[in-house]
ChimeraX commands (.cxc) that place a marker at each C-alpha (Angstrom):
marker #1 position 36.99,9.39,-39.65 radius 0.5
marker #1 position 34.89,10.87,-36.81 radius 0.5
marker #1 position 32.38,11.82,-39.06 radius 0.5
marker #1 position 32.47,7.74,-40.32 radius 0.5
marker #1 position 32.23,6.73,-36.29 radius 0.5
marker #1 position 29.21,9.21,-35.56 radius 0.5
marker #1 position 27.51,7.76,-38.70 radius 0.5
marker #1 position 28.17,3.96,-37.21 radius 0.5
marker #1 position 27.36,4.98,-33.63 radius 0.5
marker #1 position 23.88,6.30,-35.13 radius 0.5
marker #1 position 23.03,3.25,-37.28 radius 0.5
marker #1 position 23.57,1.43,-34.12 radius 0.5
marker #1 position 21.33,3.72,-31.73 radius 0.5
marker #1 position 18.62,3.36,-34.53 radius 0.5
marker #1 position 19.07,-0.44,-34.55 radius 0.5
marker #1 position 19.00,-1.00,-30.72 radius 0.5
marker #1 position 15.72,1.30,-30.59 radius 0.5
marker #1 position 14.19,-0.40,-33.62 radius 0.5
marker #1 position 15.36,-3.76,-31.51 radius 0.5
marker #1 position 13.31,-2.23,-28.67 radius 0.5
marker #1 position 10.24,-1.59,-30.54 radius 0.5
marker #1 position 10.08,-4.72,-31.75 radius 0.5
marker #1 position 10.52,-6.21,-28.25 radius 0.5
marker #1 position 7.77,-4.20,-26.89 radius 0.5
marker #1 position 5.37,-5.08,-29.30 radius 0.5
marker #1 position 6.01,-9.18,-29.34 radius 0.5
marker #1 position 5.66,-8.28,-25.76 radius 0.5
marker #1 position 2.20,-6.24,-25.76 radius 0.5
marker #1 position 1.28,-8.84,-28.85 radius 0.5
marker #1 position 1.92,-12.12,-26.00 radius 0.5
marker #1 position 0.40,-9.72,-23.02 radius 0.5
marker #1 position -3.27,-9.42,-25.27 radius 0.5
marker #1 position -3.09,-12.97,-26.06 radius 0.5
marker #1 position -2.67,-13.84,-22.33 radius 0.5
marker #1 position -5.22,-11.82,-21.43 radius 0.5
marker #1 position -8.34,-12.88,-24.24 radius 0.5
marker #1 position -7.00,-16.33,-23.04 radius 0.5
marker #1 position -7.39,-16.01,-18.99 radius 0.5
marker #1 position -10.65,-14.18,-19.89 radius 0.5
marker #1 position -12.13,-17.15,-21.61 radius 0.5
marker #1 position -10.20,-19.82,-20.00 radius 0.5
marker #1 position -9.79,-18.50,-16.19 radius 0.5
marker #1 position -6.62,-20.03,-15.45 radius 0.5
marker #1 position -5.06,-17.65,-12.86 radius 0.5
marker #1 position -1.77,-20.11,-13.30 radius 0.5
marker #1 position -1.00,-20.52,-17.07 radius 0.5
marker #1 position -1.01,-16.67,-16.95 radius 0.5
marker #1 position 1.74,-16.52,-14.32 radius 0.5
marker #1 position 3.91,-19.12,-16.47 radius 0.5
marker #1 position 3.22,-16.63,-19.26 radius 0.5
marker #1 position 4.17,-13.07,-17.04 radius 0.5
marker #1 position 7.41,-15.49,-15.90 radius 0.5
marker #1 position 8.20,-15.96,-19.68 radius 0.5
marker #1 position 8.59,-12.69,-20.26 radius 0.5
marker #1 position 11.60,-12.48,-17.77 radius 0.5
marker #1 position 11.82,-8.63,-17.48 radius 0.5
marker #1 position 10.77,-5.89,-15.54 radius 0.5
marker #1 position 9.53,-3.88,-18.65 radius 0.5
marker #1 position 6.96,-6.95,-19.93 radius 0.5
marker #1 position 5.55,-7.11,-16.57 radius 0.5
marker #1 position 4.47,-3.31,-16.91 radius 0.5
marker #1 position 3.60,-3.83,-19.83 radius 0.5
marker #1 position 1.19,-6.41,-18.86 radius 0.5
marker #1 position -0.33,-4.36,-16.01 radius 0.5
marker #1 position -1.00,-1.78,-18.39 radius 0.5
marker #1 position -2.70,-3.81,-20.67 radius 0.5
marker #1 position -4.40,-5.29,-17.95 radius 0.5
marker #1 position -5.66,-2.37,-16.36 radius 0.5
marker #1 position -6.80,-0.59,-20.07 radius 0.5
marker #1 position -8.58,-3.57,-20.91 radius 0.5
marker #1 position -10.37,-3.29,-18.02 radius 0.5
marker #1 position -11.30,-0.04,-18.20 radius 0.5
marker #1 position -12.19,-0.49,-22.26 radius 0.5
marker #1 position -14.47,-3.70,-21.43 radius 0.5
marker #1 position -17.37,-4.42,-19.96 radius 0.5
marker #1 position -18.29,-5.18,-15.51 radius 0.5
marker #1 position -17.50,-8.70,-16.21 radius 0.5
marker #1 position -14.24,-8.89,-17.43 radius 0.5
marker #1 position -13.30,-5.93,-15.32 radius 0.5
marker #1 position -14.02,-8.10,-12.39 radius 0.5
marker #1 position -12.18,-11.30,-13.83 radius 0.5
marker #1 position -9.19,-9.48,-14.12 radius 0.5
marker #1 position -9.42,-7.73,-10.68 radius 0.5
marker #1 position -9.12,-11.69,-9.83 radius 0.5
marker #1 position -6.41,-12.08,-11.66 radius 0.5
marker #1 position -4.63,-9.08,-10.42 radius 0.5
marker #1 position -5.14,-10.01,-7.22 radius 0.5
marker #1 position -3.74,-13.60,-7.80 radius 0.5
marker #1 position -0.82,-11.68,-9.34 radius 0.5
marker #1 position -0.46,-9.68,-5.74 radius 0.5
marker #1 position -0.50,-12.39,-4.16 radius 0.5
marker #1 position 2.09,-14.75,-6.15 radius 0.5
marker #1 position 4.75,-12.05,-5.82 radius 0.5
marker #1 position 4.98,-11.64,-9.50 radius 0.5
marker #1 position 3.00,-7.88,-9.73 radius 0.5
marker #1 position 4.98,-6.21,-6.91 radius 0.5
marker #1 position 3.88,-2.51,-5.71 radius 0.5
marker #1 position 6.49,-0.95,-8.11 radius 0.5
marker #1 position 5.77,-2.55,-10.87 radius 0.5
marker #1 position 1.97,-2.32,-10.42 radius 0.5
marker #1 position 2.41,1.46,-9.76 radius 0.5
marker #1 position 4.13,1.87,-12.67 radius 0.5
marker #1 position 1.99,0.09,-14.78 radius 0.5
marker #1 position -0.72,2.53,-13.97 radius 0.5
marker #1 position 0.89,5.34,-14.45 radius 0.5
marker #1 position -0.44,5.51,-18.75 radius 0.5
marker #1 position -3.37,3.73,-18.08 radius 0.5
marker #1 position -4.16,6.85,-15.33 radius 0.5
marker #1 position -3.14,9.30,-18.24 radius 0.5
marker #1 position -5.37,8.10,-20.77 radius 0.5
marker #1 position -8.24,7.89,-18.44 radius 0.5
marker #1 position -10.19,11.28,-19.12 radius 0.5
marker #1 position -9.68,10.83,-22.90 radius 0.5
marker #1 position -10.89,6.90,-22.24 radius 0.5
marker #1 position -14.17,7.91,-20.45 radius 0.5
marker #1 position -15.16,9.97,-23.35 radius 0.5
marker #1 position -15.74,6.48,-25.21 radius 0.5
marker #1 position -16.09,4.17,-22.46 radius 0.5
marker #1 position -17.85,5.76,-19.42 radius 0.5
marker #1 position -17.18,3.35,-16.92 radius 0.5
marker #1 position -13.87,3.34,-17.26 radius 0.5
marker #1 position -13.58,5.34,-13.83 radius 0.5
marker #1 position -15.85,2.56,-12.15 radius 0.5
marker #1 position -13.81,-0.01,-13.50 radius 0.5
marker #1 position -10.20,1.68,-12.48 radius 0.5
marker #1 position -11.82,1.86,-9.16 radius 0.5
marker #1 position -12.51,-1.77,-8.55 radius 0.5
marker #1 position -8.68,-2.43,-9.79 radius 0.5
marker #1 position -7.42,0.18,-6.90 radius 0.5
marker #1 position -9.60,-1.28,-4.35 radius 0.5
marker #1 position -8.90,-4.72,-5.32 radius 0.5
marker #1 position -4.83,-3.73,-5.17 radius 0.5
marker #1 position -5.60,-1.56,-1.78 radius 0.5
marker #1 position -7.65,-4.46,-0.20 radius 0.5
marker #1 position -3.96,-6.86,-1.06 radius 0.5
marker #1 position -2.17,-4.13,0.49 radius 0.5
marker #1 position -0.29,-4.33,-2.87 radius 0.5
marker #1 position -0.57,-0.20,-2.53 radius 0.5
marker #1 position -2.05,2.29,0.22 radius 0.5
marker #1 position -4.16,5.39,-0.28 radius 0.5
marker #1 position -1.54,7.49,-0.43 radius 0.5
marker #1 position -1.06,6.57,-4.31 radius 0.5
marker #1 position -3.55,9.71,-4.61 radius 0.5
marker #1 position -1.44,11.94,-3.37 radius 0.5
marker #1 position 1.50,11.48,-6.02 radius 0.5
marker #1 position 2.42,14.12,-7.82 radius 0.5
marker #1 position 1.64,13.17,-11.19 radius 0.5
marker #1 position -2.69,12.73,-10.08 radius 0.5
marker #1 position -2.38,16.17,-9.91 radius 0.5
marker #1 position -0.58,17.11,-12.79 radius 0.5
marker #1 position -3.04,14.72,-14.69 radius 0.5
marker #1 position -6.31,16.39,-13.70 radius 0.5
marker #1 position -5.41,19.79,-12.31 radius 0.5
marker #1 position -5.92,18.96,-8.89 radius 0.5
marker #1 position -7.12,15.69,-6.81 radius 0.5
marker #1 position -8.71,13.03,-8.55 radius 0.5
marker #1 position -12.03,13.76,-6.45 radius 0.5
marker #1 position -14.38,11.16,-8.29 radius 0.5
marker #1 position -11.67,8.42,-8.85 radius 0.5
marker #1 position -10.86,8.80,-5.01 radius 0.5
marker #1 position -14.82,8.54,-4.34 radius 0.5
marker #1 position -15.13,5.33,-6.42 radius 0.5
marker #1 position -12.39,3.72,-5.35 radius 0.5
marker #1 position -13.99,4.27,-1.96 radius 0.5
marker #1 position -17.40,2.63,-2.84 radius 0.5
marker #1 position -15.72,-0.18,-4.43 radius 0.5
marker #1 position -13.44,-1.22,-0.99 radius 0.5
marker #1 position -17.03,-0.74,1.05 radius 0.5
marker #1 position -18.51,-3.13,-1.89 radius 0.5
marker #1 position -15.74,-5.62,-1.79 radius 0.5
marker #1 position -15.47,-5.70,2.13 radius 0.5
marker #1 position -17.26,-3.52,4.39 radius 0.5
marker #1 position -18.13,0.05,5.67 radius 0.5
marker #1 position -15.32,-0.20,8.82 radius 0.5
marker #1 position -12.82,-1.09,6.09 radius 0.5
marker #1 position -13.94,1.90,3.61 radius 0.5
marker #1 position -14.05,4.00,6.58 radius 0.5
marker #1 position -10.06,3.06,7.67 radius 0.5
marker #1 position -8.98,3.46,3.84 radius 0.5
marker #1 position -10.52,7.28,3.87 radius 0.5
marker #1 position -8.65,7.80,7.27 radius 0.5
marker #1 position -5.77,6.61,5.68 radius 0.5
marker #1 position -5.87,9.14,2.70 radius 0.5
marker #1 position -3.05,11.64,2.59 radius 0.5
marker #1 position -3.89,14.80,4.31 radius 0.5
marker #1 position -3.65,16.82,1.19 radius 0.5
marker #1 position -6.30,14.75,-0.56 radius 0.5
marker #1 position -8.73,15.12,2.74 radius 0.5
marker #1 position -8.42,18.63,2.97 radius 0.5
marker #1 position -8.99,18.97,-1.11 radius 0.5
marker #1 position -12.17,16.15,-0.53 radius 0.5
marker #1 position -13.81,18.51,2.46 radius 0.5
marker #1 position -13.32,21.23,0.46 radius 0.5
marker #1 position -15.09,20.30,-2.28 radius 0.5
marker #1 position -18.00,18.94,-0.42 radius 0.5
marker #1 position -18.26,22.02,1.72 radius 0.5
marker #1 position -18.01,23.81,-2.09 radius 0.5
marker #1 position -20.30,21.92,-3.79 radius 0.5
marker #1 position -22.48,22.03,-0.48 radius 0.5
marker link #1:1,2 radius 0.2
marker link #1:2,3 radius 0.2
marker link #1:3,4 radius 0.2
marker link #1:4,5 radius 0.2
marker link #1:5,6 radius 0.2
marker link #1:6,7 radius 0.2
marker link #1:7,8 radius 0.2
marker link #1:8,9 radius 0.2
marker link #1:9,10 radius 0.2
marker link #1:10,11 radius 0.2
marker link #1:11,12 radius 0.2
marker link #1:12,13 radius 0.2
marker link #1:13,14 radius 0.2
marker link #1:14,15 radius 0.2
marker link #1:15,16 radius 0.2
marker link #1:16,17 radius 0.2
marker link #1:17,18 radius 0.2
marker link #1:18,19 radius 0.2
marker link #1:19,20 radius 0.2
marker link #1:20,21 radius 0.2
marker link #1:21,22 radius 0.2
marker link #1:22,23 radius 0.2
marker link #1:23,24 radius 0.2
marker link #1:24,25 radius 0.2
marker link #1:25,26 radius 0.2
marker link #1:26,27 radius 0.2
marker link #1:27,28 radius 0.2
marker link #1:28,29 radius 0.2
marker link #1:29,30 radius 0.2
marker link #1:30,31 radius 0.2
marker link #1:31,32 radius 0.2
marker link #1:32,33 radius 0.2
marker link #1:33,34 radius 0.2
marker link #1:34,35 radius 0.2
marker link #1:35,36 radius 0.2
marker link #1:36,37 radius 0.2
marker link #1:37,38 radius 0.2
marker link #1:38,39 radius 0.2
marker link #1:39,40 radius 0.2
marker link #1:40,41 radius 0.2
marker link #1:41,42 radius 0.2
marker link #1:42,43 radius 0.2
marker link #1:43,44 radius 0.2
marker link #1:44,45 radius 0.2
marker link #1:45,46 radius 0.2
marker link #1:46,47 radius 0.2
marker link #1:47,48 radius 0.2
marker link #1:48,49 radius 0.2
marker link #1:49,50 radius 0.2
marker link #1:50,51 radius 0.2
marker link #1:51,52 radius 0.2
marker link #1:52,53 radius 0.2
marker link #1:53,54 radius 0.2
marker link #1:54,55 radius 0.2
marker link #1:55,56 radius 0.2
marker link #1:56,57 radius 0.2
marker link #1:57,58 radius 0.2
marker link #1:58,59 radius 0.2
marker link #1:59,60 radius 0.2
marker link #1:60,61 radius 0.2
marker link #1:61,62 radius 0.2
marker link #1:62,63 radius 0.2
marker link #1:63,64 radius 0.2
marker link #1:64,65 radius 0.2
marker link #1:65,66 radius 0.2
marker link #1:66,67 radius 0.2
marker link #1:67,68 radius 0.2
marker link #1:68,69 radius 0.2
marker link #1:69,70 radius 0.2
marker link #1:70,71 radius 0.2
marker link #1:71,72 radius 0.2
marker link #1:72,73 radius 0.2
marker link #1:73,74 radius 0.2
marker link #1:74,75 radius 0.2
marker link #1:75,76 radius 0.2
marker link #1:76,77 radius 0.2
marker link #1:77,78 radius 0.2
marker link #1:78,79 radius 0.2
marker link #1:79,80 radius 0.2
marker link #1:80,81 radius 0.2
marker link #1:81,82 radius 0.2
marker link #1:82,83 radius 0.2
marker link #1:83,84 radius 0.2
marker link #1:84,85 radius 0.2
marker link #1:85,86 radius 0.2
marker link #1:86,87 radius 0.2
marker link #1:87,88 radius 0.2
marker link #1:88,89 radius 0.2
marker link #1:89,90 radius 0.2
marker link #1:90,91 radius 0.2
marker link #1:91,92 radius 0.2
marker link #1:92,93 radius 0.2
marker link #1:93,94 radius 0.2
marker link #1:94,95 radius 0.2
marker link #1:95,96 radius 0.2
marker link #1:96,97 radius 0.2
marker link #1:97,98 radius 0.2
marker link #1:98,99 radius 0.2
marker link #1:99,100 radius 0.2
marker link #1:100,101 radius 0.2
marker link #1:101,102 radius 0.2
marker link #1:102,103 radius 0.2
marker link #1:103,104 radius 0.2
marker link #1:104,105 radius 0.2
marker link #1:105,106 radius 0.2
marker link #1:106,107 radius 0.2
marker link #1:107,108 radius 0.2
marker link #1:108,109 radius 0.2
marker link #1:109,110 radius 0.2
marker link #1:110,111 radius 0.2
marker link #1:111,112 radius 0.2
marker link #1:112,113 radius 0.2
marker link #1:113,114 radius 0.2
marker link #1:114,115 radius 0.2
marker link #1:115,116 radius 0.2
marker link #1:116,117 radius 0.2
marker link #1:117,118 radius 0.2
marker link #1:118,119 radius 0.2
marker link #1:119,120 radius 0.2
marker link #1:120,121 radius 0.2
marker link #1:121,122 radius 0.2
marker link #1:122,123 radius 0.2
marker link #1:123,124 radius 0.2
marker link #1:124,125 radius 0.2
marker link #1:125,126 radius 0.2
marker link #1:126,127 radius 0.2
marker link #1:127,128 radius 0.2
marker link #1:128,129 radius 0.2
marker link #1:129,130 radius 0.2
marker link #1:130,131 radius 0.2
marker link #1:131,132 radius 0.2
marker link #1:132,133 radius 0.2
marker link #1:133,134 radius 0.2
marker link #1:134,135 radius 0.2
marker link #1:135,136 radius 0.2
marker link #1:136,137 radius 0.2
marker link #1:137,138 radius 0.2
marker link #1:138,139 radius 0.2
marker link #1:139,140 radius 0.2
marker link #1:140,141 radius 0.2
marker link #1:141,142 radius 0.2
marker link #1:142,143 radius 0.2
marker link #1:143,144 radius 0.2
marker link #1:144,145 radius 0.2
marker link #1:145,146 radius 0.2
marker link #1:146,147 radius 0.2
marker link #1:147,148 radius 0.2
marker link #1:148,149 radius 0.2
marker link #1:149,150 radius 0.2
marker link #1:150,151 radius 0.2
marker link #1:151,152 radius 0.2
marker link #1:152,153 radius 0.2
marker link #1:153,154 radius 0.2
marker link #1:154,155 radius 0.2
marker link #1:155,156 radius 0.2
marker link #1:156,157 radius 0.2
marker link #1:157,158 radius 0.2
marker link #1:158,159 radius 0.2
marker link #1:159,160 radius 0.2
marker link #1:160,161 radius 0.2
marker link #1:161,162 radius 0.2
marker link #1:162,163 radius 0.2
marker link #1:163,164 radius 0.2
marker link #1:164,165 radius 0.2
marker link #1:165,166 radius 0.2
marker link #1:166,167 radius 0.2
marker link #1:167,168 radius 0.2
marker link #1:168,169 radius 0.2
marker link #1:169,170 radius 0.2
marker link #1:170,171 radius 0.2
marker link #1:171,172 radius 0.2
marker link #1:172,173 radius 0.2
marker link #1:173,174 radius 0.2
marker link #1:174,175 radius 0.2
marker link #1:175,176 radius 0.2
marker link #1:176,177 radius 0.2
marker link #1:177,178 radius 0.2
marker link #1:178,179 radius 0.2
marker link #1:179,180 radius 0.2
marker link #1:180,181 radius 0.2
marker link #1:181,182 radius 0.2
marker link #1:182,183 radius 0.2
marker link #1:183,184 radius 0.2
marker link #1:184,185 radius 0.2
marker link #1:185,186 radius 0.2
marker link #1:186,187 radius 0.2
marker link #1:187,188 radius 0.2
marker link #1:188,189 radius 0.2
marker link #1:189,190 radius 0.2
marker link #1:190,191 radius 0.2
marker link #1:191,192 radius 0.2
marker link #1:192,193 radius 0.2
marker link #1:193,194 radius 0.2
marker link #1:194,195 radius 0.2
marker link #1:195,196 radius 0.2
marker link #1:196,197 radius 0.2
marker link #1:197,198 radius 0.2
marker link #1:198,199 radius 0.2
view
């Protein structure tokens, strides 16, 4: 008989995560659809019906994600339309710092092995931090979590460095300048190291 109710409470494990899967993917399936749409379209408010369809906390991750990948995958042009959108996102409520913050968290992952194919894909994960640090949808300190240095050994020094140029490009010097003073000490000390390094 137990053996009976482990073999039920499997089958129904395996069936919730199949159930799962299946969600995720009519989910990331919906998210690319929205997003080939706004790119052609630019409707900054059929795409927050569609992120309010999919009424959870996971889709909306999801949809950062994709965002932020396609970004990085594409070209300056639709890197740039979806910054807009991003920051229409912000500003709506709908992409909250959490849920942007996780959302980045694969996309930051896969960025090394995504360069190797599409080398602007730092440039273009820049101009999405700046645009989210400029909405004060994050700070600077996002550089100093824990897992940007478990990612790439130590600091991200030419993400940091990008994401730089890109504020002083979307706003001005004084504003660049205030974002670098607002770095976490860690990440200063690693930056003035490096430059005193590499001379």
């Amino acid at each position: 008989d137990e053996e009976d109710e482990e073999e039920e409470v499997d089958a129904a494990a395996s069936v919730a995560d199949e159930a799962t899967k299946f969600t995720d993917e009519v989910m990331e399936r919906k998210n690319k659809g929205t997003i080939e749409e706004y790119l052609a379209q630019k409707d900054s408010k059929e795409v927050v019906e569609c992120v309010k369809e999919l009424e959870c906390r996971k889709g909306i991750v999801l949809f950062v994600k994709q965002a932020v990948v396609y970004a990085m995958e594409h070209k300056e042009p639709e890197a740039k339309q979806l910054c807009v959108l991003l920051k229409f996102l912000f500003q709506d409520g709908l992409v909250t710092k959490e849920l942007f913050s996780e959302g980045l968290t694969e996309p930051l992952a896969s960025l090394v092995d995504v360069a190797m194919d599409a080398p602007k894909a730092y440039d273009f994960l820049a101009l999405i931090l700046a645009t989210a640090v400029l909405a004060e949808t994050i700070t600077m300190n996002i550089f100093s979590q824990d897992f940007m240095k478990e990612l790439y050994g130590d600091y991200p020094l030419k993400l940091v460095l990008k994401t730089l140029a890109a504020i002083r490009a979307s706003s001005d010097e004084v504003k660049m300048l205030k974002c670098a003073g607002e770095l976490p000490q860690p990440v200063k000390h690693f930056l003035e190291e490096r430059v005193r390094h590499d001379g």
